[in-house]
MOPAC internal coordinates of N, CA, C and O (Angstrom, degrees):
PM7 1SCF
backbone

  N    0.0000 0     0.00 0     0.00 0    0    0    0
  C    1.4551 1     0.00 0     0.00 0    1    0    0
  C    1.5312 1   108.85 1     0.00 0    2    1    0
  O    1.2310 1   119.25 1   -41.23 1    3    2    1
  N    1.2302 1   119.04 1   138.77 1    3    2    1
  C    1.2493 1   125.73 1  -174.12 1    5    3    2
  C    1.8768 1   121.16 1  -101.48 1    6    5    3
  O    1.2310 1   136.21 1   -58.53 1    7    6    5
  N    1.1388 1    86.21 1   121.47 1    7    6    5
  C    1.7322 1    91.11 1  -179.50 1    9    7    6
  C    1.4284 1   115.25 1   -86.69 1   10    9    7
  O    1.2310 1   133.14 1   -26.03 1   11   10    9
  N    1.5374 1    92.21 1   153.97 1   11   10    9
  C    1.5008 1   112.29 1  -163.08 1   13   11   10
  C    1.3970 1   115.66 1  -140.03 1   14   13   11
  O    1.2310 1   117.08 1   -70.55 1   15   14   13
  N    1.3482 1   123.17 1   109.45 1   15   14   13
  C    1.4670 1   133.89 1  -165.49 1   17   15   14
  C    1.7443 1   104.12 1  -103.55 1   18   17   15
  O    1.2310 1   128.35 1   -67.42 1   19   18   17
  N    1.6945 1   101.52 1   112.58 1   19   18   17
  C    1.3234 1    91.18 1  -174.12 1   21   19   18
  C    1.6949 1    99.87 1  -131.55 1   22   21   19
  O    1.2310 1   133.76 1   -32.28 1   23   22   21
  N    1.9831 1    91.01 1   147.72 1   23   22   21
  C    1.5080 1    88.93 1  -160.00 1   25   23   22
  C    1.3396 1   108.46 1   -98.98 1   26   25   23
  O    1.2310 1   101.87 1   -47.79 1   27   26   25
  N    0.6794 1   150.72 1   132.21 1   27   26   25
  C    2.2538 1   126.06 1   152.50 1   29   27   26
  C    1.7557 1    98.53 1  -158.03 1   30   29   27
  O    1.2310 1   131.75 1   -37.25 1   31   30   29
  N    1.3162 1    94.92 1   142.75 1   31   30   29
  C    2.0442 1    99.43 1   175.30 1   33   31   30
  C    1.6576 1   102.42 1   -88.14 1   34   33   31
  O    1.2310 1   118.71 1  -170.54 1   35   34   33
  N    1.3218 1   120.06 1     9.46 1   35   34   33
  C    1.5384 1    93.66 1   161.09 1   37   35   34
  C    1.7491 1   100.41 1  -103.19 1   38   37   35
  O    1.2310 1   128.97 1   -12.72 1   39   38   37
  N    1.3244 1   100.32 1   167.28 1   39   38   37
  C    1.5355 1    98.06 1  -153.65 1   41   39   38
  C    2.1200 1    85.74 1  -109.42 1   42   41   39
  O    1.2310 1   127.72 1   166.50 1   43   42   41
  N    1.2667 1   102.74 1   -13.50 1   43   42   41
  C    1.9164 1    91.48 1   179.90 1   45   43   42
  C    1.5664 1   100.77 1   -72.12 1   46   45   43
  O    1.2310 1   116.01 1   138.06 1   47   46   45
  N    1.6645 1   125.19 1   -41.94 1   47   46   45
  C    1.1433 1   115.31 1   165.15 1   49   47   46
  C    1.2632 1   143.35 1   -38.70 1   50   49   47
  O    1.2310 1   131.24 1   117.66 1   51   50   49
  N    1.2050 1    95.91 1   -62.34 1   51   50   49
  C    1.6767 1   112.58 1   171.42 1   53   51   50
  C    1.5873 1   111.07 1   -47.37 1   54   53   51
  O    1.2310 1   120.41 1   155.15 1   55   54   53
  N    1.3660 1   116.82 1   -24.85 1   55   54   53
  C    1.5236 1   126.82 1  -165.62 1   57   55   54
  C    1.7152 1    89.66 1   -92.28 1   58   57   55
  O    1.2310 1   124.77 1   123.53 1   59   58   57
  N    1.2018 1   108.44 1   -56.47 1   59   58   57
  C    1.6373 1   103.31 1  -172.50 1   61   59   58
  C    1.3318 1   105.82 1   -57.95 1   62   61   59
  O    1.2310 1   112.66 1   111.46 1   63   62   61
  N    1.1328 1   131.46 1   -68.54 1   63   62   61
  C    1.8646 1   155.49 1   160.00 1   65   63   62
  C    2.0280 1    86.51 1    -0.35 1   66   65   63
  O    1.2310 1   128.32 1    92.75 1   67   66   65
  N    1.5939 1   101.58 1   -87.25 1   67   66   65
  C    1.4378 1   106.85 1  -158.28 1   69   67   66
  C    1.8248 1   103.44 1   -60.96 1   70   69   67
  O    1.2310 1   121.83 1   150.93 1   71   70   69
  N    1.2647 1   114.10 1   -29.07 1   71   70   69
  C    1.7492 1   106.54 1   170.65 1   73   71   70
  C    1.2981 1   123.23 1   -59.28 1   74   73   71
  O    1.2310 1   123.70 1   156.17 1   75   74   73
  N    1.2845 1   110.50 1   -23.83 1   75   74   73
  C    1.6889 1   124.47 1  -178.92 1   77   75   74
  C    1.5432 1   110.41 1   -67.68 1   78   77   75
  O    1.2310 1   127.75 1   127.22 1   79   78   77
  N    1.6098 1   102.68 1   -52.78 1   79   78   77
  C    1.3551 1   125.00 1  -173.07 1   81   79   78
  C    1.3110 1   110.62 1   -76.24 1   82   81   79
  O    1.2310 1   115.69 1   132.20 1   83   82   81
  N    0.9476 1   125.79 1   -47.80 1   83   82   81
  C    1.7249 1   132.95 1   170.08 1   85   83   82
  C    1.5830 1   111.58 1   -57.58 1   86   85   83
  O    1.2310 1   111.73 1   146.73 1   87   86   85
  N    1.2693 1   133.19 1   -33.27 1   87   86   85
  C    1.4672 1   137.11 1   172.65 1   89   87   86
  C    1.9505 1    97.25 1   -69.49 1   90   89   87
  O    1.2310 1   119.39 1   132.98 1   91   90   89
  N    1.2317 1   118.77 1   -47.02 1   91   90   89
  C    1.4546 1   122.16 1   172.16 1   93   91   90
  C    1.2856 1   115.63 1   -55.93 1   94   93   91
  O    1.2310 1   109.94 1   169.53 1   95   94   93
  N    1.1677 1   136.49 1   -10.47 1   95   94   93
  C    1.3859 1   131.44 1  -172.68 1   97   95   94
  C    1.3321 1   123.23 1    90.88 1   98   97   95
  O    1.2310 1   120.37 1  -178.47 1   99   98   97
  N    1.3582 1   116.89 1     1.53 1   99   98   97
  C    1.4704 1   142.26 1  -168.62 1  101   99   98
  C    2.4114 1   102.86 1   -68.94 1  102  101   99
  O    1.2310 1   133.08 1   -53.27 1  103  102  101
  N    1.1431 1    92.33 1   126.73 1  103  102  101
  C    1.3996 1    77.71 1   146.33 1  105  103  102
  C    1.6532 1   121.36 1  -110.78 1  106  105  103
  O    1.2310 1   126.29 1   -26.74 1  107  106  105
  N    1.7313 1   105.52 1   153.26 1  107  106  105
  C    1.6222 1   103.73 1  -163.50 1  109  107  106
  C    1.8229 1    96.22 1  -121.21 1  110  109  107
  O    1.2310 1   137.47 1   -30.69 1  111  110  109
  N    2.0622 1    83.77 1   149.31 1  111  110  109
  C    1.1950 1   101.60 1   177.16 1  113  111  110
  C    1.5160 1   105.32 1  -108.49 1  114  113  111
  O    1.2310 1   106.47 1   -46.93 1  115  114  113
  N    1.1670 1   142.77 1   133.07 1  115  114  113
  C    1.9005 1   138.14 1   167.86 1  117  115  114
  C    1.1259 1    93.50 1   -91.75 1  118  117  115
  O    1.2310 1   127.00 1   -30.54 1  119  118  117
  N    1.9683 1   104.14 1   149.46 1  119  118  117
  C    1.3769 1   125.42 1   152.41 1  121  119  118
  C    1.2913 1   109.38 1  -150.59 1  122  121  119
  O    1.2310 1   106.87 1   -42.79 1  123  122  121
  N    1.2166 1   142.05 1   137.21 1  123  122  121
  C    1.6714 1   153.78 1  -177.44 1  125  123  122
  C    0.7872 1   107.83 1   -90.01 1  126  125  123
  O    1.2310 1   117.68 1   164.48 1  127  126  125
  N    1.8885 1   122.02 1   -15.52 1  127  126  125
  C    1.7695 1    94.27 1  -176.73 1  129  127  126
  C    1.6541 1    79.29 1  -165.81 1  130  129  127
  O    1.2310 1   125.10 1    16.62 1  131  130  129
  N    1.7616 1   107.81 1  -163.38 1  131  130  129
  C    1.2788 1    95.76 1  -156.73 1  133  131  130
  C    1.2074 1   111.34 1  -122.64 1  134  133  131
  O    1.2310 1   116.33 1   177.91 1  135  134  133
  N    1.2467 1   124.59 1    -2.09 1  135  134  133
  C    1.3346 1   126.32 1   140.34 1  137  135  134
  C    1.4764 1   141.27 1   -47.74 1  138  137  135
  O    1.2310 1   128.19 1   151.40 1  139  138  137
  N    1.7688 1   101.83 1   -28.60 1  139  138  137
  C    1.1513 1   124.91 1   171.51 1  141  139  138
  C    1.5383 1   101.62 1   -71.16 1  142  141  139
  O    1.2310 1   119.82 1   118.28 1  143  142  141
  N    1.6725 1   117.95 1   -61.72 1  143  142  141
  C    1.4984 1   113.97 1  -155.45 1  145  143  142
  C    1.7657 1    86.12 1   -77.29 1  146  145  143
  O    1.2310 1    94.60 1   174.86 1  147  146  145
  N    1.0121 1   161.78 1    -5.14 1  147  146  145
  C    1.5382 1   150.46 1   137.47 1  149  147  146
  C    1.3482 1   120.46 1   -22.54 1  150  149  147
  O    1.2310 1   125.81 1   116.97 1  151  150  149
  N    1.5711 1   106.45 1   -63.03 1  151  150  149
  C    1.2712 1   116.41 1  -170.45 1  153  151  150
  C    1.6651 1    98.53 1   -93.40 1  154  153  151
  O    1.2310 1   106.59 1   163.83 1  155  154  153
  N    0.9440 1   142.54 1   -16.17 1  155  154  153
  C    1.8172 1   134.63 1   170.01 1  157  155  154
  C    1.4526 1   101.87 1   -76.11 1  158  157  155
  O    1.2310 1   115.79 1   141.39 1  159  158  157
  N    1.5903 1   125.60 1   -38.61 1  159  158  157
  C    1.2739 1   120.14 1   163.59 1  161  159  158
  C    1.5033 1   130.95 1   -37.95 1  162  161  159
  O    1.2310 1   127.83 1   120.33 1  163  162  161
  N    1.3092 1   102.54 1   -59.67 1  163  162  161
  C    1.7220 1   110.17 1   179.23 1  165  163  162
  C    1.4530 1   118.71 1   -69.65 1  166  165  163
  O    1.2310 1   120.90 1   161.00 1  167  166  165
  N    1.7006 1   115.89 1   -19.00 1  167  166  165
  C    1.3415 1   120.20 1  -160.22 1  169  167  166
  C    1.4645 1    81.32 1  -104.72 1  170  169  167
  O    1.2310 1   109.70 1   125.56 1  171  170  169
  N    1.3231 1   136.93 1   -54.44 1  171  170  169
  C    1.7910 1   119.50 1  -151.36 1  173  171  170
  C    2.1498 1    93.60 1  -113.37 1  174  173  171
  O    1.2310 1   127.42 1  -156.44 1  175  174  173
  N    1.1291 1   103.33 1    23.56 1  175  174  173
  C    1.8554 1   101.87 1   170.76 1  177  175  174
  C    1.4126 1   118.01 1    33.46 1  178  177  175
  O    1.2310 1   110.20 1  -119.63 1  179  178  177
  N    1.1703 1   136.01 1    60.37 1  179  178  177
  C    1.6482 1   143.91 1  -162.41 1  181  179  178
  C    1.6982 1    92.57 1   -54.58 1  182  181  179
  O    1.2310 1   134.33 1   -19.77 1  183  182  181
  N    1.4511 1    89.88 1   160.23 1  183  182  181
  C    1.7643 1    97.31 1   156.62 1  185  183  182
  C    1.3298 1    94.69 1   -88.52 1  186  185  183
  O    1.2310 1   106.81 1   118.76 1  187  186  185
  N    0.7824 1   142.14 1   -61.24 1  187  186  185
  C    1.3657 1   148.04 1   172.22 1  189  187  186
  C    1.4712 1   134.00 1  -144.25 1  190  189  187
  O    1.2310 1   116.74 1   -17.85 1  191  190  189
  N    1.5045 1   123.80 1   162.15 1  191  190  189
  C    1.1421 1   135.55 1   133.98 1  193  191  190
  C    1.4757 1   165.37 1    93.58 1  194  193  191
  O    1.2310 1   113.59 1   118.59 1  195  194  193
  N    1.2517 1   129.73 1   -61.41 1  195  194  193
  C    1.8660 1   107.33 1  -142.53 1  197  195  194
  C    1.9419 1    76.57 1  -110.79 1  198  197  195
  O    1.2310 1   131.38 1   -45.93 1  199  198  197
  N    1.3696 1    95.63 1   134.07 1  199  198  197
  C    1.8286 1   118.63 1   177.07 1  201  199  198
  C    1.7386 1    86.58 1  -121.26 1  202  201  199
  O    1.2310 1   128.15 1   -22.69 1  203  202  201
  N    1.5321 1   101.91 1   157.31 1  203  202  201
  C    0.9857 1   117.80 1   145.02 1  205  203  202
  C    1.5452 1   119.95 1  -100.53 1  206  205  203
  O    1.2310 1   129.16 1   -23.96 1  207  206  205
  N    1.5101 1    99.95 1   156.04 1  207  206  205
  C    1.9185 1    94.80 1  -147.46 1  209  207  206
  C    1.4896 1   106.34 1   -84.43 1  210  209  207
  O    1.2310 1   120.17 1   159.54 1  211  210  209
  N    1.9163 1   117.28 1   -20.46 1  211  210  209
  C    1.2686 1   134.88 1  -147.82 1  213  211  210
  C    1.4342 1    89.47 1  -108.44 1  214  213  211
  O    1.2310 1   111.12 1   -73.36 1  215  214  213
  N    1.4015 1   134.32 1   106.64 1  215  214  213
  C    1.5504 1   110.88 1   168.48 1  217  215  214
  C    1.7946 1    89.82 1  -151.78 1  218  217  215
  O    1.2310 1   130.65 1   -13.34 1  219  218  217
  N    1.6254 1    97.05 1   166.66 1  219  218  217
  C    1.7194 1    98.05 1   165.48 1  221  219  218
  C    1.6342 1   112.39 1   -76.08 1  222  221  219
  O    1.2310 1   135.39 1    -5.81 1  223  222  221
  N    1.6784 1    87.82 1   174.19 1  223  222  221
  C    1.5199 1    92.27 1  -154.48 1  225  223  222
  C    1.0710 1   154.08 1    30.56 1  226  225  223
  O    1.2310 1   120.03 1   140.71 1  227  226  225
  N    1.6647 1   117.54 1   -39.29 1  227  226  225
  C    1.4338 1   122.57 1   163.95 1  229  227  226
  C    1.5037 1   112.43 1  -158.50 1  230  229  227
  O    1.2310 1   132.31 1   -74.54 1  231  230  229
  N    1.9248 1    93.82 1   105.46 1  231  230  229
  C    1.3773 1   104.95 1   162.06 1  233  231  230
  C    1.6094 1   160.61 1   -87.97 1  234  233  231
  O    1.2310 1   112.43 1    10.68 1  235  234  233
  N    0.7115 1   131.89 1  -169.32 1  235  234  233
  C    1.4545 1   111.15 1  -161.63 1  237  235  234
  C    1.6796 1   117.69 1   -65.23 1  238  237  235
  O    1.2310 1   122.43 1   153.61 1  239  238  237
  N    1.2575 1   112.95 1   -26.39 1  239  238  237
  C    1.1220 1   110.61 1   174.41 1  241  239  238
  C    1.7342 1   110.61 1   -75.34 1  242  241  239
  O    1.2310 1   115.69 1   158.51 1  243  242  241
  N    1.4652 1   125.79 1   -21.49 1  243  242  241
  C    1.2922 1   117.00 1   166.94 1  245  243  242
  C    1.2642 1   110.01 1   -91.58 1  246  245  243
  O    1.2310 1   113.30 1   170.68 1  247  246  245
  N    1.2977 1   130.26 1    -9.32 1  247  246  245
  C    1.6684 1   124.07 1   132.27 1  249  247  246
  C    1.3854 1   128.76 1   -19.17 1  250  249  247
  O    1.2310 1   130.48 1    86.48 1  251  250  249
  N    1.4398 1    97.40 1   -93.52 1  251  250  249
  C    1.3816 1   117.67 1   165.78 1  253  251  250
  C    1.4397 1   110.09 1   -34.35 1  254  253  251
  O    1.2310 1   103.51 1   110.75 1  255  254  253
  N    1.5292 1   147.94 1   -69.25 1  255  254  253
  C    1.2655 1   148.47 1  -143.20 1  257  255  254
  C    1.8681 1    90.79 1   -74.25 1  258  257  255
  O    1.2310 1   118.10 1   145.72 1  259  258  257
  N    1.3691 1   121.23 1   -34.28 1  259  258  257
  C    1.7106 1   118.25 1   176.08 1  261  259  258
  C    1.0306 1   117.05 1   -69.48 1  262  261  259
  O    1.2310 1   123.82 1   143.90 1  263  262  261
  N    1.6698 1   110.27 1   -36.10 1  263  262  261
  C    1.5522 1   106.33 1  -172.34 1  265  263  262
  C    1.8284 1   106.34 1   -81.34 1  266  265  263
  O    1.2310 1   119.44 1   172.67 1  267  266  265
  N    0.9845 1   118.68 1    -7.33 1  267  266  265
  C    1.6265 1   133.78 1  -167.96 1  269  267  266
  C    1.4525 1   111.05 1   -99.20 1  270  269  267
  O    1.2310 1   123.80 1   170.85 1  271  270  269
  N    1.3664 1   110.31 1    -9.15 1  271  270  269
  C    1.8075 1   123.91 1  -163.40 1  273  271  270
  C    1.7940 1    90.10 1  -108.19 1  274  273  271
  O    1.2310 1   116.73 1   141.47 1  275  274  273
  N    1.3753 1   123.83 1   -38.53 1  275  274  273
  C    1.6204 1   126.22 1   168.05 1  277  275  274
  C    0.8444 1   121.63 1   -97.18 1  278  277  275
  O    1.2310 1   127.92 1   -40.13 1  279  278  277
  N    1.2475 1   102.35 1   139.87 1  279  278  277
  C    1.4031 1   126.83 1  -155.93 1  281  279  278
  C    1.7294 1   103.46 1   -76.90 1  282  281  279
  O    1.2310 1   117.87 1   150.50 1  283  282  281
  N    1.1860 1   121.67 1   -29.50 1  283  282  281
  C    1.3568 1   135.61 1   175.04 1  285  283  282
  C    1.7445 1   119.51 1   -61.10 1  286  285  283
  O    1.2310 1   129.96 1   161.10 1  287  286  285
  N    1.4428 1    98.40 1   -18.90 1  287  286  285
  C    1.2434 1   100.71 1  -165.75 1  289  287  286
  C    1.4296 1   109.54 1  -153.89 1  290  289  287
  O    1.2310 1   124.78 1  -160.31 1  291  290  289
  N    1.2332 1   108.42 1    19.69 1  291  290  289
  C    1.8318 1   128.16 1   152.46 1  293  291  290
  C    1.3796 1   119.97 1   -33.07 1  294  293  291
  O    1.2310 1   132.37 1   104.50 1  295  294  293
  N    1.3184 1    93.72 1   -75.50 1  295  294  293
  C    1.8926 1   100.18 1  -175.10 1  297  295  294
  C    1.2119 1   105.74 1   -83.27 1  298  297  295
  O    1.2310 1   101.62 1  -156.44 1  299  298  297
  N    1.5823 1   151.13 1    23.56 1  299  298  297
  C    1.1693 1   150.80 1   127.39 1  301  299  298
  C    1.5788 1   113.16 1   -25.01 1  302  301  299
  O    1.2310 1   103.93 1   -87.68 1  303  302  301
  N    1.6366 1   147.21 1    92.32 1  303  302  301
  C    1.0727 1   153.61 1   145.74 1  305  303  302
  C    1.1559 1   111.61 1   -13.86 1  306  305  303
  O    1.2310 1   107.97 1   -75.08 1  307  306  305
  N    1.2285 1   140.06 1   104.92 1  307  306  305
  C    1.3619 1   141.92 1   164.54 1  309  307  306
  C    1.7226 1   123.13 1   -83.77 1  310  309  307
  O    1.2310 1    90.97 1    29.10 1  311  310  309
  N    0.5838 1   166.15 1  -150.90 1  311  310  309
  C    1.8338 1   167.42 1  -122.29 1  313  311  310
  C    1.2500 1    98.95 1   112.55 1  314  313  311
  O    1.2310 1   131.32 1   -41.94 1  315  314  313
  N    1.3557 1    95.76 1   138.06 1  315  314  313
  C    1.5168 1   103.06 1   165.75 1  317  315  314
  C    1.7119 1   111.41 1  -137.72 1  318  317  315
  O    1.2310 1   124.52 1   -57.08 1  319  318  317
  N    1.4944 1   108.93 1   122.92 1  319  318  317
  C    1.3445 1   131.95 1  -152.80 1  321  319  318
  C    1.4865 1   108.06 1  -106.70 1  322  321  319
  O    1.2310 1   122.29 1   -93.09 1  323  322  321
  N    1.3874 1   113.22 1    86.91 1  323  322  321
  C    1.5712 1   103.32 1  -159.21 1  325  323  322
  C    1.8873 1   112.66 1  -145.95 1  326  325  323
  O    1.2310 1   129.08 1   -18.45 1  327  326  325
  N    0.6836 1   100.11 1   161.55 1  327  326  325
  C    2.1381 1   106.94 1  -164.06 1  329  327  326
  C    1.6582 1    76.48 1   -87.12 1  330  329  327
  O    1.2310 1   102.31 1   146.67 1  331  330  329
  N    1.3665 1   149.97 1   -33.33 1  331  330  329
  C    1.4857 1   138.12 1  -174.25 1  333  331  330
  C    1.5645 1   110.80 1   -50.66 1  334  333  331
  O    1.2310 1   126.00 1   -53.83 1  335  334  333
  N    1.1386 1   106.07 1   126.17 1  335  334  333
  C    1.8824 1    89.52 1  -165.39 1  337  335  334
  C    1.5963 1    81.29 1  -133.59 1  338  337  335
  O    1.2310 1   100.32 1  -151.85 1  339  338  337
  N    1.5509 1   153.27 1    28.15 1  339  338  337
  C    1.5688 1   135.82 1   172.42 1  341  339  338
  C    1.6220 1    86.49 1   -92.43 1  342  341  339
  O    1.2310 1   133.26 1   -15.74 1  343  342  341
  N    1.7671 1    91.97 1   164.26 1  343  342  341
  C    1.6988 1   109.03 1   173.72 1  345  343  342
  C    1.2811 1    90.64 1   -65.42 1  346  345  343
  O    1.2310 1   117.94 1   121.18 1  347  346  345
  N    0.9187 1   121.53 1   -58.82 1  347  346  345
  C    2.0474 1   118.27 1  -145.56 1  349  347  346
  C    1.8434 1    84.99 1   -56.66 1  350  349  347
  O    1.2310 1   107.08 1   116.22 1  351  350  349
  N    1.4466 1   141.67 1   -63.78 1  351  350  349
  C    1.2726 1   137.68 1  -160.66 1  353  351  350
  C    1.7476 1    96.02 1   -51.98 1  354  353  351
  O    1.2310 1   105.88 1   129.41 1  355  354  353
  N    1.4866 1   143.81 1   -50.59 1  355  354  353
  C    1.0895 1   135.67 1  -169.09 1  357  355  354
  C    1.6071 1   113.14 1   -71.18 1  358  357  355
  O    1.2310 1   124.98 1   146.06 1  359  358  357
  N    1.5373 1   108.05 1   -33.94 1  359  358  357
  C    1.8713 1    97.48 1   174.09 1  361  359  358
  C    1.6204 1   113.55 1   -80.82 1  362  361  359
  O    1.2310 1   123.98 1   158.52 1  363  362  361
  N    1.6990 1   109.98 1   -21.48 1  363  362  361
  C    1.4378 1   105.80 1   158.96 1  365  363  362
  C    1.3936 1   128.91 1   -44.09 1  366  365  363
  O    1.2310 1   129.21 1   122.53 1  367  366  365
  N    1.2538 1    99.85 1   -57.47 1  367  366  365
  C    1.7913 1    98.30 1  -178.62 1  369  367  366
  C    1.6419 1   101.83 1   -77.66 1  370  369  367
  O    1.2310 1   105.30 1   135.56 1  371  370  369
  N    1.1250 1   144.83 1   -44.44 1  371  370  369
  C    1.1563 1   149.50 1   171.45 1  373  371  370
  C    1.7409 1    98.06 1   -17.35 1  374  373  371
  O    1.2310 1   124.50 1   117.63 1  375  374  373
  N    1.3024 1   108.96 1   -62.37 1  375  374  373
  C    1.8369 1   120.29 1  -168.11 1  377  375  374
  C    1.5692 1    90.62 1   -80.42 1  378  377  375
  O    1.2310 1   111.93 1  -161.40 1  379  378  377
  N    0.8876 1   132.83 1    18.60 1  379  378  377
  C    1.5689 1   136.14 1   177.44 1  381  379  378
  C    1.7002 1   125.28 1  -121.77 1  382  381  379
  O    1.2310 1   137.16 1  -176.64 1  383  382  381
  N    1.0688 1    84.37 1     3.36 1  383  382  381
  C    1.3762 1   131.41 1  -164.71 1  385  383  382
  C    1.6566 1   139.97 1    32.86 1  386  385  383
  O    1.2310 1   130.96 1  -128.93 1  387  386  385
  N    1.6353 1    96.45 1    51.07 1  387  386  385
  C    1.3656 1   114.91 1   173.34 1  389  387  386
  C    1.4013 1   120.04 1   -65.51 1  390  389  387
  O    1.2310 1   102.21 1   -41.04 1  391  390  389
  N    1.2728 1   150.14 1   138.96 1  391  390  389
  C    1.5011 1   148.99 1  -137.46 1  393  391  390
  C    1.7077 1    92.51 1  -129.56 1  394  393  391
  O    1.2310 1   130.64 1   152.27 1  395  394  393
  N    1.0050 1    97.08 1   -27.73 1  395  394  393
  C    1.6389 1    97.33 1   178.16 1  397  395  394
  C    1.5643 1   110.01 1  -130.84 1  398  397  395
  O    1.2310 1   125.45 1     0.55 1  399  398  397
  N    1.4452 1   107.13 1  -179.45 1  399  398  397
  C    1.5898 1   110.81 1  -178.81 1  401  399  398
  C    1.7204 1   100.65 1  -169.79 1  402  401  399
  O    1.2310 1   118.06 1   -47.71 1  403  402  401
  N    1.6916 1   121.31 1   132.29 1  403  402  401
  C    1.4032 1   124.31 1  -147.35 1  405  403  402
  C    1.3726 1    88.40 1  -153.63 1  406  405  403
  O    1.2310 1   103.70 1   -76.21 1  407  406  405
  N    1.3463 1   147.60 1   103.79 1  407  406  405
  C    1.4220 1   166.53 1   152.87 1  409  407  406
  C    1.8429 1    85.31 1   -48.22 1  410  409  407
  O    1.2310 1   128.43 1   -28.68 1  411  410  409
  N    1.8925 1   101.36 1   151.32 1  411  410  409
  C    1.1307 1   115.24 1   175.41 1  413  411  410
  C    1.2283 1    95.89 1  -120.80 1  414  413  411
  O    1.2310 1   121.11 1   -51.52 1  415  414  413
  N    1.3989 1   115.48 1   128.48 1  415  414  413
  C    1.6302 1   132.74 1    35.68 1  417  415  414
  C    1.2999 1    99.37 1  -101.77 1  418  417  415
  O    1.2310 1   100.20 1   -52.86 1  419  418  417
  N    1.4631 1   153.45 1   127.14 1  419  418  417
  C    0.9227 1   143.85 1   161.97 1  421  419  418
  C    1.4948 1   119.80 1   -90.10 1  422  421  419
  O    1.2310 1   129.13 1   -11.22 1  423  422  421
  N    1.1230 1   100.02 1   168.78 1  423  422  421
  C    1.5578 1   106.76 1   178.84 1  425  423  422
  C    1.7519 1   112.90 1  -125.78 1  426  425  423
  O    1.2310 1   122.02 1   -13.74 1  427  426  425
  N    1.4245 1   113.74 1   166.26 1  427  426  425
  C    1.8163 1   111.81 1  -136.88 1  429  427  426
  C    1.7756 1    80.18 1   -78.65 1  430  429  427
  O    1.2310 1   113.29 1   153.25 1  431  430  429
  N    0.9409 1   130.29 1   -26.75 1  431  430  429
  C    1.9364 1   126.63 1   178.72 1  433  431  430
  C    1.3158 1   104.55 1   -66.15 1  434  433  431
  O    1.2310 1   114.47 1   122.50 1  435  434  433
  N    1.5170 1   128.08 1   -57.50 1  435  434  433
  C    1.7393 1   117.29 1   163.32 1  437  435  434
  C    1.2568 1   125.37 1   -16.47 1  438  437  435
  O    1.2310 1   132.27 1   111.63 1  439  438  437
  N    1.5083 1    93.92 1   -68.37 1  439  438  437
  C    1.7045 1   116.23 1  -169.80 1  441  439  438
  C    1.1243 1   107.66 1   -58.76 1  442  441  439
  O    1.2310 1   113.32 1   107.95 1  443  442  441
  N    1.4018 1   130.23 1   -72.05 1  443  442  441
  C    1.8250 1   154.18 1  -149.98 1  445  443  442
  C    2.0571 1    76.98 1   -79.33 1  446  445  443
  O    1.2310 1   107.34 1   149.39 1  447  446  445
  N    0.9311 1   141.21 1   -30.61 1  447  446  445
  C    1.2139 1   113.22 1   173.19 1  449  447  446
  C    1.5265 1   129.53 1   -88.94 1  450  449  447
  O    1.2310 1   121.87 1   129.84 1  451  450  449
  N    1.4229 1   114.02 1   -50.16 1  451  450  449
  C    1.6944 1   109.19 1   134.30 1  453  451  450
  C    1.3142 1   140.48 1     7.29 1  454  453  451
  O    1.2310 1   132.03 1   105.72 1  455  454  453
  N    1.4001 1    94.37 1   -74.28 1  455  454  453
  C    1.3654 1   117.60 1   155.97 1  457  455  454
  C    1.7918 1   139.32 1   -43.01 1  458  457  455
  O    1.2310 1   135.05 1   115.30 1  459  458  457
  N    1.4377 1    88.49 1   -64.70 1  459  458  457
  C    1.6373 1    97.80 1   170.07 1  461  459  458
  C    1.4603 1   111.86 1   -66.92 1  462  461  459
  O    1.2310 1   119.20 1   163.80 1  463  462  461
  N    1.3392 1   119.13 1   -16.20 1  463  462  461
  C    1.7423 1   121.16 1  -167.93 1  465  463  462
  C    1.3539 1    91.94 1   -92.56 1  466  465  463
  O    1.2310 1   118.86 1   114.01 1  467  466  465
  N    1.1213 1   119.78 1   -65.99 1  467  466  465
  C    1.8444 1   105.69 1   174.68 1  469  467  466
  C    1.5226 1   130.00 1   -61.46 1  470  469  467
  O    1.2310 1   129.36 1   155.40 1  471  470  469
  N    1.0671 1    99.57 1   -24.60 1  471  470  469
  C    1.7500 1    80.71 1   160.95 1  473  471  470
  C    1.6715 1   125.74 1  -114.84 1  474  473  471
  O    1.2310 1   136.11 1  -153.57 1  475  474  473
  N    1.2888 1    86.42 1    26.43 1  475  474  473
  C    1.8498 1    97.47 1   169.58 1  477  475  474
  C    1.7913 1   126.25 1    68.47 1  478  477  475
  O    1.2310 1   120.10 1   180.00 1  479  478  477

């Protein structure tokens, strides 16, 4: 079974997010912010993934750029789960090196496919 570390500081997300993933067969990891999903990263080794991109202090894209700087946690699949819906915002993070990309509100076929495409 494949684990799934999902980030966002609103807490209805995180609830919708892990119901999606849990109907998939997924097991789920929570984090509210991104210091948290940093340190749940290194301690519980995700298969991957899904941050929300918009958060205080540190968002998913300064997520992503830490988990991409160690070597431990490089090929970690990232998603990025975000209300930004222009092309130019999706090839941005793309060169930032997000593996996936998930417009909000999503729905559990978005996500669970996302998913399976970035980590193969």
């Amino acid at each position: 079974m494949k684990t799934i570390l999902i980030v966002d500081d609103l807490q209805s997300e995180l609830d919708l997010m892990a119901t999606y993933l849990t109907k998939a067969g997924y097991k789920i990891i929570l984090a509210t912010n991104g210091e948290e999903a940093l340190a749940k990263t290194l301690e519980k080794k995700p298969d991957a993934i899904v941050t929300d991109w918009m958060m205080p202090k540190m968002g998913g894209l300064d997520i992503c750029r830490k988990l991409k700087k160690n070597p431990e946690t490089a090929e970690i699949p990232v998603i990025a789960c975000t209300a930004k819906n222009r092309d130019v915002d999706r090839l941005w993070a793309k060169k930032q090196g997000v593996s996936g990309y998930v417009t909000k509100p999503c729905t559990q076929e978005q996500l669970v496919s996302a998913l399976q495409e970035a980590m193969g």
